[in-house]
C-alpha positions in Angstrom: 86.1 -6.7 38.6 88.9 -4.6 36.7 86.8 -5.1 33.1 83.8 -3.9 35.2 86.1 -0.8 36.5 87.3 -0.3 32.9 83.8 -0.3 31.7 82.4 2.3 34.0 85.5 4.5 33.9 85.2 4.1 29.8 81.1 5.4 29.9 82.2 7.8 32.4 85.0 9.4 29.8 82.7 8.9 27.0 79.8 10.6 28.9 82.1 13.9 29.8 83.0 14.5 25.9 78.8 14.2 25.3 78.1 16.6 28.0 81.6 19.6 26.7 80.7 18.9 23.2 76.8 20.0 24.3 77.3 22.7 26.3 80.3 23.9 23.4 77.2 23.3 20.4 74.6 24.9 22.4 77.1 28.4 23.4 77.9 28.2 19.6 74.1 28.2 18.6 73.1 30.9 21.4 76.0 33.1 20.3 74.8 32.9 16.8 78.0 31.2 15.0 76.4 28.0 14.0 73.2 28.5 12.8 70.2 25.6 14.0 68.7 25.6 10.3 72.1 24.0 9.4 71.0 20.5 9.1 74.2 18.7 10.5 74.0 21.4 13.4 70.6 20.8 13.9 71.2 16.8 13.8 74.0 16.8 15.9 72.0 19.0 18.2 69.1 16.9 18.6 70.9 13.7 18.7 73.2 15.2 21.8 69.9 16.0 23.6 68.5 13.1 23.3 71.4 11.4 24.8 71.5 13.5 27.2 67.9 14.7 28.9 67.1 11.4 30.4 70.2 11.4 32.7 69.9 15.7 32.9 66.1 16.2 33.5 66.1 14.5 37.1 69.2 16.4 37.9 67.2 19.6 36.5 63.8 18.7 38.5 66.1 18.7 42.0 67.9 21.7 41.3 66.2 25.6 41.8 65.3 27.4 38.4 68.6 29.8 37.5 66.7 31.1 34.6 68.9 30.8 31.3 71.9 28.9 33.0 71.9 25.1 33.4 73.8 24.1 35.8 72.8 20.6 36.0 75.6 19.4 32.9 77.9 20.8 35.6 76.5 18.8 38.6 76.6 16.1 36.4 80.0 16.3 35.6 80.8 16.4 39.5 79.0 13.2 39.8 80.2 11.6 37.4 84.4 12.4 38.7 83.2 11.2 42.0 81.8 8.0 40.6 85.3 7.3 39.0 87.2 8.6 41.6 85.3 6.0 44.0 85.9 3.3 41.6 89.7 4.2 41.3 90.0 3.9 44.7 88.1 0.6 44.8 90.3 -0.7 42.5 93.8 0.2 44.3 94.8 2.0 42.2 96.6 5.6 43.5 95.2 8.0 41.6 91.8 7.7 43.7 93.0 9.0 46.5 93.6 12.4 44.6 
């Protein structure tokens, strides 16, 4: 049961540096830093995306249209800390409770 915790709680850590070092890449490309015809950007773009739009698009098709803001990394996020936070707890250990 704890390797199964340890798993999870591993994909879940894994899963919030995916969904910053998105939402960082895509500010930088909107703001017009990084550029998208920059190969690597565009690669590391793409590859992030695709990664992530099969666990965001659901989240996206339940939540209203916000225009130009996606909220649903953020929602995800949430889920995500109460998913560990459940499985903390599960596991006795005392930071679950917090």
């Amino acid at each position: 049961m704890e390797l199964l915790i340890s798993l999870v709680d591993l994909t879940v850590r894994f899963l919030f540096i995916i969904i910053i070092t998105q939402f960082i890449l895509s500010l930088l490309i909107i703001f017009n830093v990084v550029s998208q015809s920059n190969q690597f950007v565009s690669g590391m773009y793409n590859a992030l995306n695709t990664l992530l739009d099969p666990i965001l698009n659901p989240i996206r098709k339940i939540l209203p249209d916000t225009g130009m803001i996606d909220f649903s990394p953020m929602v995800l996020i949430f889920a995500l800390m109460i998913v560990q936070r459940v499985l903390l707890y599960a596991a006795g250990s005392p930071y679950g409770a917090i």
